[in-house]
C-alpha positions, -999 to +999 in steps of 0.1 A: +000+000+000+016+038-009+016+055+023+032+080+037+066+063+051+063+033+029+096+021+007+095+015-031+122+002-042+138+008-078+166-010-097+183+013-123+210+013-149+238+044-158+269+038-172+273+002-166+261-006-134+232-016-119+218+001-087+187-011-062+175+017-040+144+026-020+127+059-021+107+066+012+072+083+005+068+117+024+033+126+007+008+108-003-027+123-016-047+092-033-055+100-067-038+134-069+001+135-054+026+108-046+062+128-030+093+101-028+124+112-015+161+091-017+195+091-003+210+072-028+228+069-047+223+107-047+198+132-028+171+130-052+130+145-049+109+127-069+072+142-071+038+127-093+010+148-096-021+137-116-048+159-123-083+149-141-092+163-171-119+157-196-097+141-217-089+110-193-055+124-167-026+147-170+004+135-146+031+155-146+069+142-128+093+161-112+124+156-101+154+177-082+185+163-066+217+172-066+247+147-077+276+141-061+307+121-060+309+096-088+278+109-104+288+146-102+313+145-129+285+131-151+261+153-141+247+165-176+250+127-190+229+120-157+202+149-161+197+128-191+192+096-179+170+110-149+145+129-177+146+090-198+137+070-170+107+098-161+095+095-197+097+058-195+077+063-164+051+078-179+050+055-209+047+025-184+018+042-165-001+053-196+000+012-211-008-003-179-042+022-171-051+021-215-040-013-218 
């Protein structure tokens, strides 16, 4: 169950290497906001809203961190990968509620 406090955790790919890591939920409004924060591999604020509209539902993701140590000198190749894996995301979310 999403939550405030729950743990999703996430397995992702840069630059060779594979990554697990749990984001912890600090908002939660069903049907309109979910807010998930992490600690790594960086500081990273990760924030779904949806909103209804009479086409179906807009969601809109956001995301702010700030990269350090290994991932700092890749920071633009990063920015990158963090805006692919949000549009990947959304593609995901958009063939599981129309498929």
């Amino acid at each position: 169950m999403l939550a405030e406090g729950a743990t999703v955790v996430r397995t992702a790919k840069f630059l060779g290497r594979t990554f697990d890591y749990g984001y912890v939920v600090t908002a939660h409004e069903p049907d309109r906001l979910v807010e998930m924060k992490v600690d790594k591999p960086f500081p990273m604020i990760v924030r779904y809203e949806l909103a209804d509209v009479p086409e179906g539902t807009n969601v809109a993701i956001g995301a702010t961190g700030s990269p350090g140590g290994f991932f700092a000198v890749a920071e633009p190749l990063m920015r990158w990968q963090v805006r692919r894996s949000i549009a990947a995301d959304l593609r995901r979310l958009k063939e599981n509620l129309e498929g």
